[in-house]
C-alpha positions, -999 to +999 in steps of 0.1 A: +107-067+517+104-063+482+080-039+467+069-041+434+080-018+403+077-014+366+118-020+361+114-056+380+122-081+358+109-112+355+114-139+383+107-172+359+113-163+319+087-194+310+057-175+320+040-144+304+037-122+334+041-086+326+045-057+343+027-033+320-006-020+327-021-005+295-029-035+270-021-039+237-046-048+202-029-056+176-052-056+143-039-097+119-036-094+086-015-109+059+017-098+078+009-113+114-015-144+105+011-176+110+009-197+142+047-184+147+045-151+138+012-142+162+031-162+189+060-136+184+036-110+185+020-124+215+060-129+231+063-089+223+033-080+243+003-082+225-029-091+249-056-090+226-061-097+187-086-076+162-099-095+132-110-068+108-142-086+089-140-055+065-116-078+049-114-115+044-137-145+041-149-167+073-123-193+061-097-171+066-109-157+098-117-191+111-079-197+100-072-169+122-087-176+149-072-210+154-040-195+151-048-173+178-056-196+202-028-223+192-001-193+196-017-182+233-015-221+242+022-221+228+032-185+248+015-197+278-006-166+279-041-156+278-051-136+247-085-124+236-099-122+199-116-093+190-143-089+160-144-064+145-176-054+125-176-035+096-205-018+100-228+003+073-196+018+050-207+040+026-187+036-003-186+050-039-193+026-067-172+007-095-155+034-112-129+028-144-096+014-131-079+043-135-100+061-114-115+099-124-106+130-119-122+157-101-115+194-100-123+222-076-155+238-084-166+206-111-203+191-107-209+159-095-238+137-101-244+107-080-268+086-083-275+046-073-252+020-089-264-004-109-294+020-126-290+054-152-294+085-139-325+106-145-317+142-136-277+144-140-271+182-157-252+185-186-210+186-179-214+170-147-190+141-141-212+107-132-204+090-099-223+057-088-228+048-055-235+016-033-273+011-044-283-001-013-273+033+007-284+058-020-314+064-008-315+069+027-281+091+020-301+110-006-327+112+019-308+126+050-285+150+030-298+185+027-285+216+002-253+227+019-240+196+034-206+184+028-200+151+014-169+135+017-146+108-003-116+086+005-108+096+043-118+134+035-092+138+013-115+149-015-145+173-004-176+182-022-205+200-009-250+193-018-261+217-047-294+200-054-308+166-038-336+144-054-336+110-040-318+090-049-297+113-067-274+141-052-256+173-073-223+180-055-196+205-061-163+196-056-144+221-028-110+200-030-103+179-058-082+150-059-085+113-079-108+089-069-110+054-074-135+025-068-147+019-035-139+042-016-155+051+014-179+086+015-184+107+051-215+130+057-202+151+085-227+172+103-258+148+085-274+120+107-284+086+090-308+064+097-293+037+082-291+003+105-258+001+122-256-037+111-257-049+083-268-083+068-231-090+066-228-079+098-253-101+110-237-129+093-204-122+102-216-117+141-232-154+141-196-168+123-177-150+150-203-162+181-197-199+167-158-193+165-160-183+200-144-148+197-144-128+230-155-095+222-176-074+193-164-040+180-197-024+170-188+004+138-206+035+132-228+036+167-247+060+176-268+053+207-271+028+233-302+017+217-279+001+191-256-014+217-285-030+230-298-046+201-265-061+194-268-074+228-297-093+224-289-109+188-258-124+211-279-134+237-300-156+212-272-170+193-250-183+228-257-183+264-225-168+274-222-142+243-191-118+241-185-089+257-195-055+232-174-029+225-188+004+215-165+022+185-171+064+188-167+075+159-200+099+145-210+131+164-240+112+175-222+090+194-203+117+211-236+136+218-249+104+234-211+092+250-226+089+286-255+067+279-233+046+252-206+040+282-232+026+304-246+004+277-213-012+265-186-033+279-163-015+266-151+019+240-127+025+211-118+058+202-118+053+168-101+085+155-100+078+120-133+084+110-140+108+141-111+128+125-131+126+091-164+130+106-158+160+132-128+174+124-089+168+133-091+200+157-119+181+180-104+146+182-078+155+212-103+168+232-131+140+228-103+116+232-096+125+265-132+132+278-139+098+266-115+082+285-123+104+316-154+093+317-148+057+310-123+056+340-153+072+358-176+044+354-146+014+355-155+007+317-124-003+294-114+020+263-091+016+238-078+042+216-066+035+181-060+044+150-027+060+135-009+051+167+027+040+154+017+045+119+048+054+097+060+021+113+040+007+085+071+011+062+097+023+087+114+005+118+111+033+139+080+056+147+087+090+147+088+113+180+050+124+176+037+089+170+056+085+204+041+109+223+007+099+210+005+066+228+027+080+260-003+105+261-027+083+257-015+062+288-008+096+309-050+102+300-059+068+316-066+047+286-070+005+291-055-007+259-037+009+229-041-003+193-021-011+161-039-014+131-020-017+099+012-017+114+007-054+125-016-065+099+001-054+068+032-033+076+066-045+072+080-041+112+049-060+129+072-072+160+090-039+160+060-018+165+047-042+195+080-037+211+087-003+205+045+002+219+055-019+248+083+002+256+067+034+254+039+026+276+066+013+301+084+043+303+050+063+304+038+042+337+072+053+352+069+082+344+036+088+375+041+129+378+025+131+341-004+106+347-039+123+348-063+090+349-090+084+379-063+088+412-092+099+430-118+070+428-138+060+456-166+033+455-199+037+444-220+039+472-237+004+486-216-018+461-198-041+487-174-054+459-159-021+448-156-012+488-139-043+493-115-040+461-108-004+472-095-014+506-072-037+488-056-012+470-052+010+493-042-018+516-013-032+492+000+002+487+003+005+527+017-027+530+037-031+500+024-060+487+041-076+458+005-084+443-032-080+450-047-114+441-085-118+432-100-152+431-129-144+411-154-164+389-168-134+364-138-111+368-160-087+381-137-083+417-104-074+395-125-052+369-134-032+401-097-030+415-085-020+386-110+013+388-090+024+415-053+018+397-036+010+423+008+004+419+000-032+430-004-056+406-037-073+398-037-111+396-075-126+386-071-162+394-102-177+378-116-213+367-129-198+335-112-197+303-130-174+285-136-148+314-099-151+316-096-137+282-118-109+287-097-096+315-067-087+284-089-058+276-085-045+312-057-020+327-034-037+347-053-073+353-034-103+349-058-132+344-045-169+358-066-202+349-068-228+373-085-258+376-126-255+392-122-234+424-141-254+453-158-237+485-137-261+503-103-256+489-075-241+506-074-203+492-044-190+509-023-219+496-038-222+460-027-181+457+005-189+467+011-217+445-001-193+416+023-167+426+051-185+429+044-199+397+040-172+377+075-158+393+054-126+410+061-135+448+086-156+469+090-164+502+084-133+532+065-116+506+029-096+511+002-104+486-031-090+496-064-111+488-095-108+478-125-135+473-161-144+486-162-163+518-172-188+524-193-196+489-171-184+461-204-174+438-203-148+416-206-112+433-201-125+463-167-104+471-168-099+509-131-105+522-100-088+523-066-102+536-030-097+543-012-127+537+029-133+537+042-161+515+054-192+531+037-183+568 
């Protein structure tokens, strides 16, 4: 009998089966936007694709995303596209092209873009900001608070505040140029989390028919929610929203946000900015904890591989990064300007791919949910819990879930069983959702009927994906006898061929 294990190869090199668990996002840009070269990526290992609309215009994304889908067609594998928001980004204003200097202990006057400033002392160096956030920055900062520019590398702190205008002194110096973005650690804003881009942006990416939303900048599941029900009035079937954590607000109100959203990213870019390097480890992995807890996705990102930006090899930190990650139980891993602008897009895939392969061997290390058990009256969770439990006895090559919402393999793969998931579905697009989910392979097959014959139609798939042969155990789960949604009831042993 053959048992299943990350160092099997594949039966049938024509399909996309993997073995991996932990998915991969890759982030397009100028260096990964070809039909050819996302099909590469997609060939390498990437399951889901990140548009960033901080950049480029709906032309180009709707370029994109039709190369997306034609490059998924062309690999024979389901990929997901998701949006990426940008989200309220406070930013510094126009400032001369070569930028302006700014010295430890020098004044600072901001003040709204576009207008002159009323109250700047004399010496003090003049810096516009976005008009539209002046106020309600001026307006939540206090005397004391620490304002930052450019990713925190310069620092300045509040002397005097009179909205719209704020006098800061600068505690680490540094140039700074136009645009770049500002972080109020510590200060909560009240600004909306979306934007009227946003907004326009988020109806462009419902008509495209992207697959998930990354929210930016949230901080409760109040905003989750609202997102939720813009969706719901633009399409009937609207994407599936991921929550980014990235403000201390948002990891104040982490629990709440988890059970609002479909899904998390860690996005430890800003969090590093907004909270401090020190506390991103930690936060990192209570996130995912607590995520595993609940059976929600998360994706951490940011930095991952990132010297492979310029270099074909990541260095031995960057390394352990992702393997830890996948030892902490995340869903998905992400590369963000390594695909989308970096010179070794393909190499950081594979060398990603790699690393999380060696990780899963490596089971000792792994601290994710090995403990699970179902929550108490759900009859789908019991049933998916059995299975995996039941394939590990077994040693079932796969556990195969026939599935209309994806909500049956969402559940098994709670429990992480060894087993491979297979979601064999009728539904394109919940098909694509699954890529954001730990160890689920999704299958699309023509309209699954009440009468059809199960057994046989999850062997055919099996066999011709190149996951199971002849005298091998799959265990299978579905709803008997009506096949609705939710309806998960049965739980079988079955041997190929018998």
């Amino acid at each position: 009998m053959r048992k299943w294990h990350p160092d099997t190869k594949r039966h049938n090199e024509t399909h996309a089966f993997s073995h991996r668990r932990v998915k991969i996002v890759a982030t397009l840009g100028p260096s990964s936007s070809s039909v050819e070269k996302i099909r590469e990526l997609i060939e390498e290992g990437v399951d889901v694709c990140r548009l960033n609309f901080s950049h480029g215009s709906h032309d180009f994304h709707a370029k994109l995303i039709a190369n997306v889908r034609e490059a998924s067609k062309a690999a024979n594998k389901p990929v997901a596209i998701m949006q990426d928001v940008q989200g309220p980004k406070i930013r510094c204003g126009v400032l001369p092209k070569e930028g302006i200097e700014l010295k430890n202990g020098d004044h600072v006057f901001l003040y709204p873009e576009g207008s002159q400033p009323k109250n700047a002392p004399k010496g003090a160096t003049l810096l516009p900001i976005s008009a539209e956030i002046a106020l309600p920055v001026s307006s939540a900062v206090q005397v004391g608070a620490r304002i930052l520019f450019d990713d925190g590398k310069l620092q300045t702190r509040a002397l005097k505040v009179n909205p719209p205008e704020i006098l800061v002194e600068v505690e680490v110096g540094g140039r700074l140029t136009s645009n770049k973005g500002m972080n109020l650690p510590g200060t909560p804003l009240s600004i909306p989390c979306l934007t009227e881009k946003d907004l326009e942006d988020i109806r462009f990416g419902i008509k495209q028919g992207v697959d998930a939303i990354a929210m930016s900048f949230v901080r409760s599941a109040e905003d989750i929610e609202e997102l939720r029900k813009i969706c719901k009035e633009q399409s009937p079937e609207p994407p599936i929203l991921i929550a980014k954590i990235e403000r201390e607000e948002a990891v104040e109100a982490m629990d709440s946000i988890i059970e609002a959203a479909d899904g998390l990213l860690v996005a430890r870019g800003d969090m590093a900015v907004e909270l401090g390097p020190e506390r991103v480890p930690a936060i990192q992995k209570k996130l995912i904890h607590s995520c595993n807890q609940l059976g929600v996705p998360i994706i951490t990102a940011t930095q991952m591989l990132e010297s492979m930006i310029q270099s074909p090899t990541p260095t031995r930190a960057e390394a352990s990064d992702v393997a830890n990650a996948v030892f902490d139980g995340t869903d998905a891993v992400m590369l963000s300007g390594e695909t989308a602008s970096g010179q070794y897009p393909l190499e950081a895939v594979r060398i990603m791919s790699e690393i999380i392969m060696e990780a899963e061997r490596s089971s000792e290390f792994y601290s994710g949910p090995t403990d699970m058990v179902p929550m108490p009256g759900s009859t789908v969770e019991s049933i998916e819990f059995s299975a995996s439990r039941i394939a590990h006895h077994v040693g079932a090559v796969a556990i195969a879930c026939i599935t209309h919402s994806g909500l049956a393999a969402r559940s098994l793969a709670k429990f992480r069983p060894e087993t491979p998931i297979i979601a064999i579905m009728d539904h394109e697009p919940m098909v694509r959702r699954l890529s954001f989910i730990w160890g689920v392979h999704g299958v699309l097959i023509p309209k699954i009927l009440a009468t059809d014959d199960l057994f046989g139609m999850v062997e055919t798939v099996l066999r011709e994906q190149g996951i199971a042969q002849t005298d091998d155990i799959v265990v299978v789960t579905a709803g008997i006898p009506s096949l609705r949604r939710g309806t998960t009831n049965m739980v079988k042993v079955h041997k190929i061929g018998r």
